[in-house]
N, C-alpha and C positions, 0 to 999 in steps of 0.2 A: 797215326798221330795220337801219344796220349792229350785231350782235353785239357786244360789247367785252369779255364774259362768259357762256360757259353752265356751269350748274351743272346735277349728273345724279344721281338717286339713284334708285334700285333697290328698290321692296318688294313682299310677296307678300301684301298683305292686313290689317285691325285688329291681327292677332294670329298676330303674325310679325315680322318683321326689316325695315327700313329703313336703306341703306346709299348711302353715296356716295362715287361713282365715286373720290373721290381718298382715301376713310378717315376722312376727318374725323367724319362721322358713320355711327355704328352703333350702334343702337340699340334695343332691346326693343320690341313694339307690344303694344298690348292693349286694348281695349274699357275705355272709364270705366266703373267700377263704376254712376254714374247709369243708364248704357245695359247697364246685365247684365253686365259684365267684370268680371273681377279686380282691373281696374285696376292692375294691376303690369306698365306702361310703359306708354309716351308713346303720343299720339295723333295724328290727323292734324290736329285741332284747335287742338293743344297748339300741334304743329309750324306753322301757320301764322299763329297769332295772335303768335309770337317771331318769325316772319320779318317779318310785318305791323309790327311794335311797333320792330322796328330797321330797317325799309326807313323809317317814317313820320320817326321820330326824325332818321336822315341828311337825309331831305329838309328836315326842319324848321329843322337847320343849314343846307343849303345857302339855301332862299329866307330863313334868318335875316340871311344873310351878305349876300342880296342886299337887303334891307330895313335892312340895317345894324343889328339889334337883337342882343343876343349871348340864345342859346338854352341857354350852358353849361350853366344849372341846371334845364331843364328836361325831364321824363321822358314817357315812353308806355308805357298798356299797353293793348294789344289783347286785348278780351273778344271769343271765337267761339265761335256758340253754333249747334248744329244741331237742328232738330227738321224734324214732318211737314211736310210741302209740296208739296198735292195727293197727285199716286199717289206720290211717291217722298219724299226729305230734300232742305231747303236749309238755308242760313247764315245767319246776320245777323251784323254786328259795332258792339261798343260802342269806340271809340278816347273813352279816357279819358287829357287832356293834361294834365299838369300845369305849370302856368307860373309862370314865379318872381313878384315883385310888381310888378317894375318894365315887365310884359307883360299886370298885369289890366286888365281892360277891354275896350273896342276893339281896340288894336294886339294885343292875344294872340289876339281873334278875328280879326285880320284876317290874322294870322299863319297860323294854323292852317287857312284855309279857302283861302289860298294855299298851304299844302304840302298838304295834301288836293287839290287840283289839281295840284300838281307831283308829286306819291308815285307810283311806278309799280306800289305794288300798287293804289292808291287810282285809278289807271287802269282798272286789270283788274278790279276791284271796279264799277266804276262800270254802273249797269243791273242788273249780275248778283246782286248783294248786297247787303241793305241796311245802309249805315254810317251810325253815328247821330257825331255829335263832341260829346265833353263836355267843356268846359273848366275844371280845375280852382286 
């Protein structure tokens, strides 16, 4: 893979500080109150279901663009969810899409299972986590 972007953030644990390299984020960590925290700041969970949720969305535009369908109105949100898994924790994720009306049907699933193939976190996901897709 040539690079075209690397992003770098820096943290020391649930419950502690997450920072990146250029300032953009910095931000409080803590345990969800579900899992024993305080929950007074973000997660890692939080953190990747908004990276997940706006990596899907871009791709959604781009093969929308290549499909010729316009995606303007339509949103994502990435549900992550971690629990036991064997000896240690895994993930799962719900990718719930919402698609405007003139995408119900077929072409909004064929949409969606086509950026689900092009998404490069829906790459790095793939095998390792299980992604459910809901179209809504």
């Amino acid at each position: 893979m040539d690079a075209l972007y690397t992003a770098a953030a820096t943290a020391n644990g649930r419950e502690g500080r997450a920072v990146s390299s250029d300032g953009q984020i910095d931000l409080p960590l803590a345990m969800p109150s579900a899992l024993g925290g305080n929950g007074e700041g973000t997660n890692p969970e939080q953190l990747f279901a908004a990276g997940y949720a706006a990596c899907f969305a871009s791709a959604m535009a781009a093969v929308g663009r290549e499909m010729k369908v316009d995606t303007k109105d339509a949103s994502v949100t990435a549900e992550v969810s971690i629990g036991k898994d064997g000896g240690g924790f895994g993930l799962a994720v719900v990718m719930r899409v919402e698609l405007p009306d003139s995408l119900a049907g077929e072409p909004g699933r064929q949409l969606v299972e086509a950026t689900h193939a092009y998404c490069p976190y829906s790459k790095a996901t793939r095998g390792n986590i299980d992604v459910e897709l809901v179209i809504e």
